[in-house]
C-alpha positions, 0 to 999 in steps of 0.5 A: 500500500502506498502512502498518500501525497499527504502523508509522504508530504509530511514525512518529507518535511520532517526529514527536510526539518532535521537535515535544515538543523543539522546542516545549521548546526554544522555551521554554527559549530564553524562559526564558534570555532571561528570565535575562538580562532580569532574574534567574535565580529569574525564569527558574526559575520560568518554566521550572518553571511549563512543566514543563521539567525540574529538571535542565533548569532547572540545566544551562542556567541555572546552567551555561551553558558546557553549553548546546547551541550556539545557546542 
């Protein structure tokens, strides 16, 4: 049985979801090395330049205890 145009919809939304947050966060994670590597305007910038977020950008540049764990 197949599934319905709906129903497949739906499903590949959710994996477009999760593979949408795993690429940002692979590019967050580049943009704190970046911070660390040289300055935050660097990281911002490299953040921005790949359309993370301001709110994004501020939580995990600025306010590192905020950070997921393992970032």
């Amino acid at each position: 049985m197949q599934n319905s145009p709906v129903e497949r919809t739906a499903a590949e939304a959710v994996l477009d979801d999760a593979r949408t947050d795993a690429q940002q966060r692979v590019i967050v994670d580049a943009g704190i090395a970046v911070q660390d590597s040289t300055n935050t305007m660097s990281a911002v910038e490299y953040l921005r330049r790949r359309d993370i977020g301001a709110d994004v950008i501020e939580r995990v540049l600025l306010e590192p205890h905020r950070r997921r764990s393992g970032s």
